[in-house]
Phi, psi and omega in degrees: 000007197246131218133311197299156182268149162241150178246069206272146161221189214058036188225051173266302192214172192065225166327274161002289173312290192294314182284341155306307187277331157282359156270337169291313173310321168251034154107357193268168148261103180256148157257131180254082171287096206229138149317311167303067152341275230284311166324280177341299167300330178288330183292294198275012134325275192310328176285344169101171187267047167253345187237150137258164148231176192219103165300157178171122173286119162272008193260036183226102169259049165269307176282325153327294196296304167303340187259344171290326200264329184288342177296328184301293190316296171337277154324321202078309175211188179226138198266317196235114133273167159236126193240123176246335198303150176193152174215192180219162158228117209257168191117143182307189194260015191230023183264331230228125181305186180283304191315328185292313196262313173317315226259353198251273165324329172297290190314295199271344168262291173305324182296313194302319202288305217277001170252341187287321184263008136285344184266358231242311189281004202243311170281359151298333196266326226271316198062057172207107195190123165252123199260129153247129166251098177286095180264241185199154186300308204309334280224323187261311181236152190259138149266155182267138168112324163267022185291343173260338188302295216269000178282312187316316194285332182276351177260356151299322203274342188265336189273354190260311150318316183288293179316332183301328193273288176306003185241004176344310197269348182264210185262006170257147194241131196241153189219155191208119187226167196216107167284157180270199163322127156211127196269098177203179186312347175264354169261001167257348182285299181261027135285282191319342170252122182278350152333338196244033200288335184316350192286327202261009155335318212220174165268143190278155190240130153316143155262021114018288161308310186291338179307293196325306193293283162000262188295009174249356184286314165332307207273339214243290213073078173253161168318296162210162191206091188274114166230161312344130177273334163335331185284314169329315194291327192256017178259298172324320190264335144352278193315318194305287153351038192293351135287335163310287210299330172302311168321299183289347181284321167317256170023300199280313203289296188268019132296312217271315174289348157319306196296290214302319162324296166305322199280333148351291154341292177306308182319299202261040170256000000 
């Protein structure tokens, strides 16, 4: 593997971050794509002449089209995307303006769509290619407190299976991986709402960790990859369930507000 360009986006700070640094570490080549330019240029400043950055709105694809051809130029091609960006606006769902709830479906569904089908013709031609789409456990059970968040993830995980399935016969490889609870700037995001209490339910994972699951989907191309998976089995079969799932959703809420409580707790000591 060592050489192939990766194209990561979100990858300025979090997940992002981290998986960026863990890929360089086994040898890849990145371009560090983020809204945040200048966040970007300090990472891949730091990271060496294995990294670049780029800015890039994923929700403009235009600005798609300029940060794939400057990696190309750059780079010579691109072996791996990745689509990590992402965002949230916390709050129930009859709190959160339209601009809000747009601005959610835009970033995490459409960016994804709109980076997947820009990288998709162009490593159909090179005839070679790997797509990772980083989503999200809600992608199986819907959460309260997450109602346009988990609309995104579930209708990423159906557009991301589907193409996947309609490109079979080609030389691209599709990858789909669903991370937990991660402690990064968006779990501080969602302490400050209580709305969110369900995200502190379960233990939170470094992003270290999730880097880590990330860059080995890269090397291996698995199908799909739920971590923790024990957490999985039992998200999956909730979600299936929609009386299941109603039972267990109280239940999750008032783990979450305890837990959300202590690290409060921590906070103002």
């Amino acid at each position: 593997m060592t050489g192939q360009v990766v194209f990561l986006t979100g990858a300025a700070r979090g997940i992002g971050a981290a998986t960026a640094r863990a890929a360089v570490g086994r040898g890849y080549r990145v371009m560090l794509a983020d809204i945040d330019g200048p966040a970007a240029a300090v990472l891949a400043e730091e990271l060496g002449s294995a990294a670049s950055s780029v800015r890039l709105d994923v929700r403009d694809p235009a600005q798609w089209e300029a940060a794939y051809k400057s990696t190309v130029d750059h780079f010579g091609s691109v072996d791996v995307l990745v689509n990590n960006a992402g965002i949230i606006h916390t709050g129930n769902a009859r709190d959160l303006s339209l601009a809000e709830h747009r601005d959610i479906v835009e970033v995490n569904l459409l960016g994804t769509m709109t980076g997947v089908l820009t990288a998709l013709p162009r490593m159909s031609a090179q005839g070679r290619g790997h797509i990772v789409n980083v989503c999200s456990m809600t992608s199986f059970l819907p959460l309260s407190g997450y109602a346009t968040y988990s609309g995104t993830k579930h209708g990423m995980r159906a557009f991301h299976h589907s193409i996947a399935m309609e490109e079979r016969g080609g030389p691209v490889t599709f990858s789909i991986i669903h991370p937990p609870s991660t402690r990064t700037p968006m779990l501080d995001q969602e302490l400050a709402d209580p709305s969110s209490v369900i995200a502190f339910a379960e233990k939170s994972h470094s992003a270290d960790d999730v880097a880590a699951v990330i860059v080995d989907a890269i090397t291996k191309k698995p199908v799909e990859v739920v971590f923790p998976a024990w957490a999985g089995r039992f998200q999956r079969v909730a979600g299936v369930f929609p009386q299941l799932m109603r039972w267990v959703i109280p239940h999750i809420e008032n783990t979450g507000h305890k837990r959300r409580a202590k690290l409060e707790g921590h906070r103002t000591r």
